[in-house]
N, C-alpha and C positions, 0 to 999 in steps of 0.2 A: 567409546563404551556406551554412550548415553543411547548412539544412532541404533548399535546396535540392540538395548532393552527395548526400543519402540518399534523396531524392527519385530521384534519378537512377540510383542505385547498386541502388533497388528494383524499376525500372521493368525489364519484362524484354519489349515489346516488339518490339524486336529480333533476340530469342533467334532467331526460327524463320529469320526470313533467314539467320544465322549459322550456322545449323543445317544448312541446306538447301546451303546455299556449301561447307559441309565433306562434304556429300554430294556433290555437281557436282564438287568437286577429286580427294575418292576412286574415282570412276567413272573420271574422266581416267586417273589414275595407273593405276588396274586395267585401263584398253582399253590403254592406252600398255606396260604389262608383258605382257598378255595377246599385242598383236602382234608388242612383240620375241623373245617367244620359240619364236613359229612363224616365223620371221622372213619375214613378210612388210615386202616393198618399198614404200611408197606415196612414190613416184615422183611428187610432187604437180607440181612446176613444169613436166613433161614432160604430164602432162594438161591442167594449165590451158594450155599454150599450144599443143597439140594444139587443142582447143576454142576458142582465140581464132583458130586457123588457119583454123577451119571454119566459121568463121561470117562 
């Protein structure tokens, strides 16, 4: 049991998905700060059903 937690504890795998996840969250967070402070409006529910009208 023990071989196998240091087994696991060494295995790094993972890392880059974990990596990459906490880049995709920071992008979010910096587009989401970036457009409130020009404040733009995205008005999503009035598009999408603008677009569900139109079709």
């Amino acid at each position: 049991m023990r071989a196998l937690f240091a087994r696991l504890i060494d295995d790094e795998a993972g890392v880059t998905a974990v990596e990459y996840g906490l880049i995709a969250a920071l992008l979010v967070v910096g587009s989401f700060l970036a457009l409130s402070s020009v404040n733009v409006s995205l008005n999503l529910s009035k598009t999408l059903s603008t677009i569900a009208g139109k079709l």
